[in-house]
C-alpha positions as CSV (number, residue, x, y, z in Angstrom):
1,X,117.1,36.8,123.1
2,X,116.4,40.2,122.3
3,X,119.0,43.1,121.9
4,X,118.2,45.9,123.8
5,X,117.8,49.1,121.5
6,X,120.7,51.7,120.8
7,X,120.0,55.2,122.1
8,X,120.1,56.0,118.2
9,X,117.6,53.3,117.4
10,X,115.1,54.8,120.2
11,X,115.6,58.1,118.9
12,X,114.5,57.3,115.2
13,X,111.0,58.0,115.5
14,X,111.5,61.2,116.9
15,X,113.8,62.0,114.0
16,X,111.3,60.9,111.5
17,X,108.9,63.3,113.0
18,X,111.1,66.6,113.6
19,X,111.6,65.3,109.4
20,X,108.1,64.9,108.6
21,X,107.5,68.6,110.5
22,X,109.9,70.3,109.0
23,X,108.9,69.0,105.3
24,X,105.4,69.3,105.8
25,X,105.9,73.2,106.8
26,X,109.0,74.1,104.0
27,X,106.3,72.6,101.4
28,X,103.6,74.9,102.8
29,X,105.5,77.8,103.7
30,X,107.2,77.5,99.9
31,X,103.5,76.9,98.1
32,X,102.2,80.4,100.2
33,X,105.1,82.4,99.0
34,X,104.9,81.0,95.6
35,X,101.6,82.3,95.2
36,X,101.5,84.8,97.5
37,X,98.9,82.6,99.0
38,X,98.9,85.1,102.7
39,X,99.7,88.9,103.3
40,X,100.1,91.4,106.0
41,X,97.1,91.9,107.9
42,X,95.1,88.9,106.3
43,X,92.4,86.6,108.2
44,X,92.3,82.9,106.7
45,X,89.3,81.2,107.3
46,X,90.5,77.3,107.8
47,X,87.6,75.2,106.5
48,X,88.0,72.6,109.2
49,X,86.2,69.3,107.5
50,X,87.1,66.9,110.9
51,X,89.4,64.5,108.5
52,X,93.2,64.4,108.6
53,X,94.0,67.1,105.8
54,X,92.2,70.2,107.3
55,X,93.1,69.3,110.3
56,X,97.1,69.0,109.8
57,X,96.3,72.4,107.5
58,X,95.3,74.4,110.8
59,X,97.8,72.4,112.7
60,X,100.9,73.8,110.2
61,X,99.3,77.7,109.7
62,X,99.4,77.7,113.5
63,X,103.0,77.3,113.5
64,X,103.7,79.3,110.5
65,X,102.3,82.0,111.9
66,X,104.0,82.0,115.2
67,X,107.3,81.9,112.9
68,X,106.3,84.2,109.6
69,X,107.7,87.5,109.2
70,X,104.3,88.8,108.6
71,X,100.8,89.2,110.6
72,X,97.8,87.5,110.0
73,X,94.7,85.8,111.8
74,X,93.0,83.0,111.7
75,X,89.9,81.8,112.3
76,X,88.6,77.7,112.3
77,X,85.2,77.1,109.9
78,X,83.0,73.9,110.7
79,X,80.1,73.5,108.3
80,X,77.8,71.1,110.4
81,X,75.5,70.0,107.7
82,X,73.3,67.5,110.7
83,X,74.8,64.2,109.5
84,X,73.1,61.5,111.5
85,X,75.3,60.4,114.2
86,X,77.4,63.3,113.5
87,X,79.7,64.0,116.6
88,X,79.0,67.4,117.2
89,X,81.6,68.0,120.1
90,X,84.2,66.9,118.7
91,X,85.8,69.9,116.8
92,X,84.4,72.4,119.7
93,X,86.3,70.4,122.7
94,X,89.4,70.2,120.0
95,X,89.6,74.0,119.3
96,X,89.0,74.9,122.3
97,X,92.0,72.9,123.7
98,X,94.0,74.2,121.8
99,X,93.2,77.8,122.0
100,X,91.9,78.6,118.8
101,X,89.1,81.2,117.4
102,X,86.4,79.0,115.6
103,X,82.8,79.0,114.5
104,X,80.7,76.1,113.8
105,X,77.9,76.6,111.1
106,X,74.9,74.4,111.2
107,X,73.3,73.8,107.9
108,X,71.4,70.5,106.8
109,X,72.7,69.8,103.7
110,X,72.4,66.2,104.5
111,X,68.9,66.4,104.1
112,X,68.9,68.2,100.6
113,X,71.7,66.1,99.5
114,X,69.9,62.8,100.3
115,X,66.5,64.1,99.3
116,X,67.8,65.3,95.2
117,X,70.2,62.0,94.7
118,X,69.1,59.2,94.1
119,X,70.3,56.1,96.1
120,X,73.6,54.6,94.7
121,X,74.3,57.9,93.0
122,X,77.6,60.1,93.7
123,X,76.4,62.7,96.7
124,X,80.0,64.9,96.2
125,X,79.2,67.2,93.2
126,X,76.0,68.5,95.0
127,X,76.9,68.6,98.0
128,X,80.4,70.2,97.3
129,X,78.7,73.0,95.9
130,X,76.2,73.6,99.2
131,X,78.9,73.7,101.3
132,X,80.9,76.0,99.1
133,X,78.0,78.2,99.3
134,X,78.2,78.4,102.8
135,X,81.1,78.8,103.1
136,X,81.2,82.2,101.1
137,X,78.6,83.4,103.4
138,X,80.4,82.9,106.5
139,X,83.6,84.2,105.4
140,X,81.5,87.5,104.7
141,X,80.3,87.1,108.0
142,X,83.6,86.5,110.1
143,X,85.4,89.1,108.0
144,X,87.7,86.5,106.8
145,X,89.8,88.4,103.6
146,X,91.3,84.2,102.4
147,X,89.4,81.0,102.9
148,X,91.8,78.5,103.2
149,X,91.2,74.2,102.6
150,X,93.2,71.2,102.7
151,X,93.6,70.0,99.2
152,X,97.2,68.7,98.8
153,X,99.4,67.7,96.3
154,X,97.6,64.3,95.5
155,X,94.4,66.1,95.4
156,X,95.2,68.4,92.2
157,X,96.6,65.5,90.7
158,X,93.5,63.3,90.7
159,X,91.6,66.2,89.8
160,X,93.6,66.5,87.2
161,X,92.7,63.1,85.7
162,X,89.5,63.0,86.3
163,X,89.1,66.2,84.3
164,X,91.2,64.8,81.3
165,X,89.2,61.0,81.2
166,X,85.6,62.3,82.3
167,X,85.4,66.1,81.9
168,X,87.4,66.2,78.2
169,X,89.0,69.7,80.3
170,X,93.2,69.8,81.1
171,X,92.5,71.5,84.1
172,X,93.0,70.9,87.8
173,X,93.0,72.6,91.7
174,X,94.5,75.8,91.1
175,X,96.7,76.9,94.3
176,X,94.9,80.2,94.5
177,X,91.5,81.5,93.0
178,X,88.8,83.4,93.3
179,X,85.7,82.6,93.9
180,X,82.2,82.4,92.0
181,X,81.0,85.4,93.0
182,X,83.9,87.2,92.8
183,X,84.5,88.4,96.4
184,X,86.1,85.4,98.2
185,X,89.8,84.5,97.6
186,X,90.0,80.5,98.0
187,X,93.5,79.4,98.9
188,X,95.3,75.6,99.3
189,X,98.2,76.1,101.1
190,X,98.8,72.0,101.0
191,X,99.3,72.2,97.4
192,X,102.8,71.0,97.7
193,X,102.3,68.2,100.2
194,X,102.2,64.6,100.0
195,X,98.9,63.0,100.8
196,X,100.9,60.2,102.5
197,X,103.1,62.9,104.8
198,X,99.6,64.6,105.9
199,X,98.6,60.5,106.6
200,X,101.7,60.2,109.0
201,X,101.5,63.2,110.4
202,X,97.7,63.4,111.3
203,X,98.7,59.6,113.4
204,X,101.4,61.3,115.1
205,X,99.7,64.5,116.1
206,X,96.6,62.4,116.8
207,X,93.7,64.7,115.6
208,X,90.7,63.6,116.3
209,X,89.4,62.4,112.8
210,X,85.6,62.4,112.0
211,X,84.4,59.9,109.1
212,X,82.3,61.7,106.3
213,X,79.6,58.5,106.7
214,X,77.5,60.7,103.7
215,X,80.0,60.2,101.5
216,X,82.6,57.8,102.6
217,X,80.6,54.2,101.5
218,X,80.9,55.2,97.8
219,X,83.6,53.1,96.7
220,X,83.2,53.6,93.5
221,X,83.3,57.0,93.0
222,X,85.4,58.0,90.0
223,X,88.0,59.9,92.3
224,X,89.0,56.8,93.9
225,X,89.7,55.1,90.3
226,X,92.0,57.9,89.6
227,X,93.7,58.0,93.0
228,X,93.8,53.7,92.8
229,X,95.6,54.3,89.3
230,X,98.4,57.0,90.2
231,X,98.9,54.8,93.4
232,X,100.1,51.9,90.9
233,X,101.8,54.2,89.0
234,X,103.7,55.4,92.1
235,X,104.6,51.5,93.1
236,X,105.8,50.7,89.7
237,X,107.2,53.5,88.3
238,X,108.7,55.9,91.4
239,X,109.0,59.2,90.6
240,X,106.4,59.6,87.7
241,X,104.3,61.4,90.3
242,X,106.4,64.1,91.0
243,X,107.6,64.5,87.1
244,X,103.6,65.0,86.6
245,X,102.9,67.5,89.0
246,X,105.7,69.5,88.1
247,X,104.5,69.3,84.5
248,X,101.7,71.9,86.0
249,X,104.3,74.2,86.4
250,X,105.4,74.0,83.2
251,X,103.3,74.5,80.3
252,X,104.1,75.0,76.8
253,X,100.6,76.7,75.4
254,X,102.2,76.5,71.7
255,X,102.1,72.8,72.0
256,X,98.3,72.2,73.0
257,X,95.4,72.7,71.0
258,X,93.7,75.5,72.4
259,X,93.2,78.7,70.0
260,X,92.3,80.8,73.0
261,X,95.5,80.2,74.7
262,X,97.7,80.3,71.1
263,X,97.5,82.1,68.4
264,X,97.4,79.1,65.6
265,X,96.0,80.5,63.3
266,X,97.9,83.6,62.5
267,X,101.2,81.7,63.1
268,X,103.4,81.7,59.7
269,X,107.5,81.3,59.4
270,X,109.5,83.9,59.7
271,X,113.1,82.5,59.3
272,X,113.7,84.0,62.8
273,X,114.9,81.0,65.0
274,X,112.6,80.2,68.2
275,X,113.3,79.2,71.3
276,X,109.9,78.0,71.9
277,X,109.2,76.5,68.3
278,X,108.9,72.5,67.3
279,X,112.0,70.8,67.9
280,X,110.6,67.7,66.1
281,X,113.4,67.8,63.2
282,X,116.3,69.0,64.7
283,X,119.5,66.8,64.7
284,X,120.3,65.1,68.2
285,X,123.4,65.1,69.6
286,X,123.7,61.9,71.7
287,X,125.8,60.8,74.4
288,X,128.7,58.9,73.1
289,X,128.1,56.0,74.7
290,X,124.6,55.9,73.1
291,X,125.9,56.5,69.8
292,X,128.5,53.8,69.6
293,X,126.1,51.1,71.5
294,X,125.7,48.3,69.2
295,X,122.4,47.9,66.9
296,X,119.9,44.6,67.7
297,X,120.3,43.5,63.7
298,X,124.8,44.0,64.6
């Protein structure tokens, strides 16, 4: 027979939630100050895609802004770029609801995309790069001073990757940036979030996801190798995730090989110690219990 629930046990998905919020929002809120992502008197264009990241990104400015000590607007992008069967009501009924400013764009990039590349052939570069110039336009347009998108913490870390093992670049998603053309300031205020918090959250919010059917049957893109691979890595080895991406907040120039970035090739010894210099050869001082633990030849 079963036990009827505890008033505890009832209340623990609410818990989880009011958790999930407050982390989800700390994370942002930290990554904006960190890079001084938002400023007084700012209007952030949120690139609103339809899938669960852009959407939880509006959902979590909203709130910071009804709580930050500082002014700003905000305004909610669509790019409609006349996928077939694309539900074009969707995001208009949505914002609408809820009361926010938005501005749907209607652009067929669908049609240029599936005209230049070939069948079976990855869509995302090309049409990435229509939609980013757009994008530019309208925030010209609207007056928008930031354009904001949902990229989040796994994001820069695949991106990562995929430059290292296909691009021969160390280079990722920078938080902050500007644009091509120099007059747009492209901001990810997710940069700090966990693709698998945005997951949760996105269910219990219920936004009203919309597929991307032009790109979403290519399974074997290279991004989802990458993103298959640091999911194992998670499983097997917790915490390797987070060690990485705190390594891109931490980078030793001196210990690379780029000659832009360090001056190789004018380095010579100066008998000066440095804090910063090859600690290959310096004695270790280890634990005591590590240095009395027995050798395997004993």
């Amino acid at each position: 027979m079963n036990q009827p629930l505890t008033a505890r046990q009832a209340d623990k998905p609410r818990v989880e939630m009011n958790k999930l919020a407050k982390r989800l929002r700390r994370e942002t809120g930290q990554a904006i100050a960190d890079f001084n992502m938002i400023e007084a008197g700012d209007k952030i264009m949120v690139c609103l895609s339809g899938g669960k990241d852009s959407f939880a990104l509006l959902d979590i400015l909203l709130y910071l802004r009804e709580h930050a000590p500082i002014d700003f607007d905000i305004v909610a992008v669509n790019l409609d770029q006349k996928q077939p069967g694309f539900p074009a009501e969707v995001l208009p009924n949505y914002l609408t609801q809820i009361g926010v400013p938005f501005h749907i764009e209607n652009e067929d990039t669908y049609s240029i995309v599936k005209r230049v590349i070939p069948e079976g052939k990855t869509t995302c570069s090309l049409c990435s790069r229509l939609r980013r110039g757009v994008l530019y336009r309208v925030a010209g347009e609207l007056g928008a001073t930031k354009i904001a998108l949902g990229h989040h913490r796994d994001d820069i870390l695949q991106t990562l990757f995929l430059n290292m093992f296909f691009g021969g670049k160390l280079k990722s998603m920078p938080p902050k940036l500007m644009s091509d053309d120099g007059r747009n300031i492209v901001i990810r205020p997710l940069a700090y979030c966990r693709e698998k918090d945005l997951e949760a959250w996105a269910e219990a919010r219920a936004f009203p996801i919309i597929p991307c059917n032009l790109c979403g049957s290519q399974p074997n893109l290279q991004r989802q190798q990458v993103k298959q691979m640091l999911n194992e890595w998670d499983k097997r080895f917790p915490g390797r995730i987070e060690t990485m991406f705190r390594s891109l907040s931490n980078v030793v120039p001196s210990h690379l090989l780029d000659p832009r970035l360090f001056n190789f090739r004018d380095l010579k010894a100066t008998g000066t110690p440095d804090p910063d210099g090859d600690l290959a050869f310096d004695p270790v001082e280890l634990p005591q219990a590590v240095q009395f633990m027995p050798r395997e030849d004993d």
